[in-house]
Structures are given as C-alpha cells and as structure tokens.
C-alpha positions in Angstrom: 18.8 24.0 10.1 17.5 21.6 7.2 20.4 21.4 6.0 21.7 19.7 9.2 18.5 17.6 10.2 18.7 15.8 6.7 22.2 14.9 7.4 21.1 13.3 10.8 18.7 11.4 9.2 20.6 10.4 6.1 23.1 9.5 8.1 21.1 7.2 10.4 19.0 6.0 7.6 22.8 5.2 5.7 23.6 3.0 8.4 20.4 0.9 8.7 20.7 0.3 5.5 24.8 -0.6 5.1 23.3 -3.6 8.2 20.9 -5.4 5.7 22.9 -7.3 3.4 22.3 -9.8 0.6 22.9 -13.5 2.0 23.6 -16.8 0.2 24.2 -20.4 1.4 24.7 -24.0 0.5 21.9 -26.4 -0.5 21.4 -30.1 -1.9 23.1 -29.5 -5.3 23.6 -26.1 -5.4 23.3 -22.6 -3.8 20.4 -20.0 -2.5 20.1 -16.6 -0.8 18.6 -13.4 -1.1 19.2 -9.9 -2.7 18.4 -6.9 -0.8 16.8 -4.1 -4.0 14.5 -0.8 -3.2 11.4 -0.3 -5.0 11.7 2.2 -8.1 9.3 4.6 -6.5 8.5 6.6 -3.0 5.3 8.3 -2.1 5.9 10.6 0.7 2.9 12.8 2.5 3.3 15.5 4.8 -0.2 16.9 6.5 -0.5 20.8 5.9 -3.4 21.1 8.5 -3.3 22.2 11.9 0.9 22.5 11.3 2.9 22.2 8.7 5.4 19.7 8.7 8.6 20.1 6.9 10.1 17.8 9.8 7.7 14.7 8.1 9.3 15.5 4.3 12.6 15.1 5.3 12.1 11.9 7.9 10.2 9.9 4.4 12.1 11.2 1.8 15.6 11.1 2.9 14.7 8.0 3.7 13.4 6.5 1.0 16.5 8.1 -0.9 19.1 6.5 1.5 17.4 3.2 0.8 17.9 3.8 -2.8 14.9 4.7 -4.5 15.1 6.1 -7.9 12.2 8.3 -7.5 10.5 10.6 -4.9 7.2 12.2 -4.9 6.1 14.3 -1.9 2.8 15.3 -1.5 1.4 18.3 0.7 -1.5 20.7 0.3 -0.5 24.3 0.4 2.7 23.7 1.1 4.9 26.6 2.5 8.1 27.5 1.5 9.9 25.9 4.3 8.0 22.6 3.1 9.5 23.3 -0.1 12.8 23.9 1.0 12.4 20.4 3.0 11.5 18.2 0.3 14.5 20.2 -1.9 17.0 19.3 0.7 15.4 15.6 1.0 16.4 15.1 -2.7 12.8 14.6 -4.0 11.8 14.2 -7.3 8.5 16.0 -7.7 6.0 18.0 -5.1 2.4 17.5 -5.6 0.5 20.6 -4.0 -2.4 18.0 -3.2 -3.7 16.8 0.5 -5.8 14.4 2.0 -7.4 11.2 0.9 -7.0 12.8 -2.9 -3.2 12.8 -2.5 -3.0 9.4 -1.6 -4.9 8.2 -4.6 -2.7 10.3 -6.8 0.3 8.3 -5.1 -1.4 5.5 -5.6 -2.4 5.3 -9.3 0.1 7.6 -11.1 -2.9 10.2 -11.5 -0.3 12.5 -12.6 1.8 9.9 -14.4 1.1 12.4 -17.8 2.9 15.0 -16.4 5.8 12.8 -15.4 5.3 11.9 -12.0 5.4 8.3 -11.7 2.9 6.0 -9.8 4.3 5.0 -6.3 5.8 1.6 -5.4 5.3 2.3 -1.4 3.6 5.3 0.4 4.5 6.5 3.8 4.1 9.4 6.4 1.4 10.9 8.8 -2.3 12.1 8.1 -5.6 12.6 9.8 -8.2 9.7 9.3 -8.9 10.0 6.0 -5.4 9.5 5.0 -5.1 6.8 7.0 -8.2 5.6 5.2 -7.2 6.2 2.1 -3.5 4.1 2.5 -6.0 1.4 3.7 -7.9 1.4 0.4 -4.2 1.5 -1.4 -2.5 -1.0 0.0 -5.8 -3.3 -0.9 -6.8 -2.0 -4.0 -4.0 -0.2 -5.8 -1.1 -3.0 -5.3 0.9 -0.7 -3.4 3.2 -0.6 -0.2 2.4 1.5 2.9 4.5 2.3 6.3 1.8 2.1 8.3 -1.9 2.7 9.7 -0.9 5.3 12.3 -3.1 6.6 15.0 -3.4 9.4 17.3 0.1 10.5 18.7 1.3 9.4 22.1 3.7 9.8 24.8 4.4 7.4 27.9 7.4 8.5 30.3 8.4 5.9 32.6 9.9 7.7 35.5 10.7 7.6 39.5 11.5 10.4 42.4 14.3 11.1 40.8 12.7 12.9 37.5 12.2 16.5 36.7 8.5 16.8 36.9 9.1 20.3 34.8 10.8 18.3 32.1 8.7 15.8 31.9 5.9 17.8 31.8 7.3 19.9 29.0 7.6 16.4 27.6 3.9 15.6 27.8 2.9 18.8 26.5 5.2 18.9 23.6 3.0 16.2 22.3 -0.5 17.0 23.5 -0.4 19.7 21.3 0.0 17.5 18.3 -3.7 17.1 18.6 -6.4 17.0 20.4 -7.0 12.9 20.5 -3.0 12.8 21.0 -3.0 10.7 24.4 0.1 11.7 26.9 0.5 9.2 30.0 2.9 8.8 32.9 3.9 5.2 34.5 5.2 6.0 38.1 7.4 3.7 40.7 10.0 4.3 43.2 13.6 3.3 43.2 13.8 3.8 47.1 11.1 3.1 49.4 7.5 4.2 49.7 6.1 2.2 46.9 2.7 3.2 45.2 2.1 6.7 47.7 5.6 7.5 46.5 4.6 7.0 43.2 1.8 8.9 43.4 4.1 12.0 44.9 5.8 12.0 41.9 2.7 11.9 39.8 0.7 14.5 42.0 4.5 17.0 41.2 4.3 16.2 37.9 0.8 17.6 37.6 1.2 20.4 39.2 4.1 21.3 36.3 1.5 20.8 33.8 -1.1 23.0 35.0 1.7 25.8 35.2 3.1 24.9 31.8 -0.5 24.2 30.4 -1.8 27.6 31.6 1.0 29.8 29.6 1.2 27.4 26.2 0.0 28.9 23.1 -1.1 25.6 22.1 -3.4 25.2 25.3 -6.7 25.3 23.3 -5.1 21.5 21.2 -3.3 20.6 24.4 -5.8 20.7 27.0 -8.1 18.0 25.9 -5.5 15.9 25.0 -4.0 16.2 28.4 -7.7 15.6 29.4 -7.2 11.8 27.7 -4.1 10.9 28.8 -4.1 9.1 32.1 -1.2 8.1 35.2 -0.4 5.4 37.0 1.1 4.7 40.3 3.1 1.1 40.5 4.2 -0.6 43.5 7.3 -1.5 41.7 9.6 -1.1 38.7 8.4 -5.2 37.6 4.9 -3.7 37.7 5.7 0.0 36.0 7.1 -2.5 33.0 4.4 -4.6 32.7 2.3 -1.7 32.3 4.5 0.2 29.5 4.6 -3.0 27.7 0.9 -3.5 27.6 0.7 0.2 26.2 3.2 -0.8 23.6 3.7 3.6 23.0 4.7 5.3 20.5 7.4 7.4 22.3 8.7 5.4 25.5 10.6 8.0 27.8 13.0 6.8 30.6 13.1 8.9 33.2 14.4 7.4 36.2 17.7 6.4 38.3 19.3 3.3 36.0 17.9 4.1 33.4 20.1 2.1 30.9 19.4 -0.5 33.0 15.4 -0.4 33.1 15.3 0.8 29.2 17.0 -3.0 28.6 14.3 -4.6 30.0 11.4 -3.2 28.0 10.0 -4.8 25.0 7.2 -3.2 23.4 7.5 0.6 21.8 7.7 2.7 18.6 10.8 4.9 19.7 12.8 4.6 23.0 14.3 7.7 24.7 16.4 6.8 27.4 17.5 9.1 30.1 16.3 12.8 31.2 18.5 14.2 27.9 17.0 12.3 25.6 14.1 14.3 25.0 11.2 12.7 21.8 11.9 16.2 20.6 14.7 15.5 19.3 13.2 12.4 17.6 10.8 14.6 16.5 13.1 16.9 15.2 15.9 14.9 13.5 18.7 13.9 15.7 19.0 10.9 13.9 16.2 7.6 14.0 12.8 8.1 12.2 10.1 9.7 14.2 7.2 8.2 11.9 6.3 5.4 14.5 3.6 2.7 15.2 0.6 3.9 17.7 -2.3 2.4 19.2 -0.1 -0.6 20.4 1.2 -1.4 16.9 4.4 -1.5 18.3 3.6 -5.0 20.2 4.5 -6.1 15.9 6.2 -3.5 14.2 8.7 -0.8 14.3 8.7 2.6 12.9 9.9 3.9 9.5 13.0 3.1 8.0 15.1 2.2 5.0 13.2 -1.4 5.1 10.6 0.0 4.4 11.4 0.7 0.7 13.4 -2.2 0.4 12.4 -6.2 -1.3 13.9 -8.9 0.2 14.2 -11.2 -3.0 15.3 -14.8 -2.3 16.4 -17.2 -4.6 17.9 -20.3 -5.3 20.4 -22.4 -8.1 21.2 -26.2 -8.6 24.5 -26.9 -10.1 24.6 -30.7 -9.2 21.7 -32.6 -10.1 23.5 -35.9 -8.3 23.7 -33.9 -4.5 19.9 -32.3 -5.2 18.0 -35.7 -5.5 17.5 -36.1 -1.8 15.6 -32.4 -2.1 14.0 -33.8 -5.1 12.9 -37.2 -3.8 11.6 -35.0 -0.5 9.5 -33.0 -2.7 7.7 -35.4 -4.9 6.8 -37.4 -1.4 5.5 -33.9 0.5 3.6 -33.6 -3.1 1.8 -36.8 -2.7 1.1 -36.4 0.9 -0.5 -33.1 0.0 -2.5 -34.6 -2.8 -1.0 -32.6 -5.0 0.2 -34.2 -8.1 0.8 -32.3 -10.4 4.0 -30.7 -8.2 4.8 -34.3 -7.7 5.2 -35.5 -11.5 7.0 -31.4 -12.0 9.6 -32.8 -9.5 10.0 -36.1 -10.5 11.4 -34.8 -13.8 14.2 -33.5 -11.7 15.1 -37.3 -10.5 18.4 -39.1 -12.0 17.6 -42.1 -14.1 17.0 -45.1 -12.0 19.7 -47.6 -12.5 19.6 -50.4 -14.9 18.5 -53.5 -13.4 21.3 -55.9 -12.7 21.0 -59.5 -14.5 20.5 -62.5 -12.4 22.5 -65.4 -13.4 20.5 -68.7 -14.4 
C-alpha cells in the first residue's frame, strides 16, 4: 500500500516538475534567463496527535525528493512504525522523533546539525496551531522557507438533484472527523427547475444521510461539532452556487452535479478540485496522485497547494556579449538613475557607455 501511494505521488510530483523548465532569451547586447535548482534541504512534519499520518510523510517527502532535494528530514513525535515505514519508502534522509512547535525549531536551526542532520532550506506539512505558529516565527526569524500557514481542514461540495446525498455525506464526514474546528459545507442549485426550494430538497436529503452516517461513525465524538460549524446553502442558480464557492475559496472543492466538467471549468478559487461523483477528496487524501497538503481559510484566492515548486529557486540571470547593441539599455539606465535621484547607479552605468566620438574638425 505505501509502496503504491509513493509511486502515485512521485509520479505526479515527476511531472510537475519535468513542466518547469529553465528559460533564456535575447537582450540589448546579450542574453538572459533563468535556471530552475532545488534547495539542498527539506523539512518535512507529520502531526502524531489525534492520528497519525503516514499519508502527510509521503505527500512532503516524495515530494521534496522528486523536486530534487539532496536531503530530507522528517519530523514526527512518537512515530509508529507505519510512519516509519512511510518516511523509508518517501526516501528520507533522517527521522526526528520530535513534535510540535519544538520540531519546527529543530528544522529550523539545525538543532541537531551535530548529529548530522542538516538545518532545513524549506519546511512543509500539517500541524495544530502551534506549529503553524512556530513556521510563522521560522520563516521570519530563521531565514527559512515554508509551504504554508494552513488552517482548520475543509470541505465544500458543489452539487445539484442529481447527487448521491449518501456519498456526499460520506464525503462531509470523512473530513469532519479530521477535527473538531474542520468546517464541511454544501453549495446547492438545480440543473432543472425549481430553483432555491429545489435546492433546499437536496440539502434537507443530504442531511438526513448525515445524521444516519453521523450516528454509527466511530469518529462521531471529533465529527459532530465539526458538522456543528459547517453550514449549507441553497442558490437560485448555478451563476449564484459559483459565486458562492469562489468567495469560500475551499480547500477541497467537490463537483457533484449533472456537467460537471462543464461547471468545474468555470470555477476559480480552490486548494484541490474533485470533479465528478468518482472523484472522491479521499483519494486526494490518500495518494492517487496531486498533493493533498492544501491552502485553507480562503488562501486559495492566492496560492495553490504543495508541490515540487515549493522546493525549487527560480534564479534568473543575465550576460552581455556586445557592448555596441547594449548601450541603448545602458543609456536607459543611467537616465531612470537620475530620475530616481539615484546617482550613484547612474555614474555605475555610465561606465558601461562606449566612448563618445571624437569631435569632428570644422574647416576655417
């Protein structure tokens, strides 16, 4: 099973990265571009609270390997052995039996640097609030990289009259009991007629689901108040159902309607789309392929989730070969120098400007 989830993700991860490409092009004189290069180092945490998460080890660390990084550290507190398996299988480096904010300040400053675990480049994956926290202090304080600030989970499914309310329902559930502040919500229209009371059909079936599903879940006593934050709404249309998804900007954004392919073209803001019944966030969850460490608390609205860019540098850089064919660049930059009142950059360029011609005689 491990085995086969890392391939998913290495595989995915492989061909994120095999699309970003170094780039060069023509300038005044010369040439310029940009090389693509991972950092030297990954940080990877996985919580070992409520649940452990073997699932988290191998979404960060394959990761950071398929991006190139030379060295992994994962970090977990009582790890068990199927988290230890995970990070084996991931290809890490070294396992810190360490949680919490104190694992991310290890990460951070190479605490263990003397036993030969290196100081972290970037840090990613999930935590409760004080390892969000801490990741906060890092990425201000320590000079290093983060994913992300992530929030409580959450789950919108976007669906009409033609959904399963027991699937989507199972859907909701599956991540209410994540925790008890994880928020699921449903954004209801109709493809036929009826409008909002047809909406709110499908809403009123869909609840009924979850009180049978809620009733029998192991997980009930995480689940229930987290069902208890989540919310639904009934739209008069699909223009309006979008308008609402996008102002959520989700985490997980479930399709669950008639078109969907359609519909899932038209929406702009979300961590991880699932489009169609099939395409449960389980399975995001639970390695078919793209990351599932994603952006919450409308995050999404500016950035994506985890993924190979997230241990890579884009480096540009530029060369002149032709002093003739750069003086218009050079002449452009000694004038924006002067407007700026900066004159120092001004004389600095002007030592890049071709000899002015010798004045021509004037016959007496």
């Amino acid at each position: 099973c491990l085995d086969r989830v890392a391939a998913r993700v290495k595989h995915f991860a492989e061909t994120q990265r095999a699309a970003i490409r170094d780039a060069e092009t023509d300038i005044p004189g010369g040439k310029a571009g940009h090389t693509v290069r991972p950092v030297e180092v990954a940080g990877c945490y996985a919580p070992g609270g409520r649940y452990p998460l073997p699932s988290s080890v191998i979404m960060t660390a394959v990761t950071a390997r398929a991006a190139g990084v030379q060295s992994v550290v994962v970090a977990s507190p009582k790890p068990l052995p199927v988290t230890l398996a995970a990070a084996h299988v991931s290809g890490a480096d070294h396992f810190l039996r360490i949680g919490g904010a104190h694992a991310i300040a290890s990460l951070a400053t190479g605490a263990f640097s003397g036993e030969g675990v290196p100081r972290a480049d970037v840090i990613c994956g999930p935590g409760n609030a004080w390892v969000t926290a801490a990741k906060a202090c890092a990425v201000t304080h320590a000079r290093v990289g983060i994913d992300m600030l992530a929030g409580p989970s959450e789950v919108l499914v976007l669906c009409d009259e033609t959904c399963d309310p027991d699937m989507v329902a199972a859907d909701m559930l599956a991540q209410a009991e994540h925790d008890v502040v994880a928020r699921p919500i449903v954004v209801a229209f109709t493809s036929g007629q009826g409008g909002k009371k047809k909406a709110e059909q499908t809403i009123g079936s869909i609840n009924k689901a979850l009180d049978a599903q809620l009733a029998v879940l192991p997980t009930k006593a995480v689940a229930t108040p987290a069902c208890a934050r989540g919310f639904a709404v009934a739209c008069d249309s699909l223009e309006e159902a979008i308008r609402v998804s996008d102002a959520v900007a989700p985490e997980h954004l479930e399709v669950c309607c008639e078109g969907f392919q359609a519909i899932a073209d038209r929406l702009n803001h979300y961590g991880g789309l699932f489009i169609g019944g099939l395409a449960a966030e389980v399975l995001g969850d639970y390695g078919i392929g793209p990351n599932h460490t994603l952006p919450t608390s409308g995050t999404a609205r500016y950035t994506g989730g985890l993924c190979v860019m997230d241990f890579l540098r884009i480096r540009t850089w530029m060369r002149i070969d032709d002093k003739a064919a750069s003086q218009v660049a050079v002449e452009d930059a000694v004038r924006l120098a002067r407007i700026e009142g900066l004159e120092g950059h001004a004389r600095a360029a002007e030592k890049r400007l071709l000899p002015a011609p010798p004045a021509k005689k004037q016959r007496v």
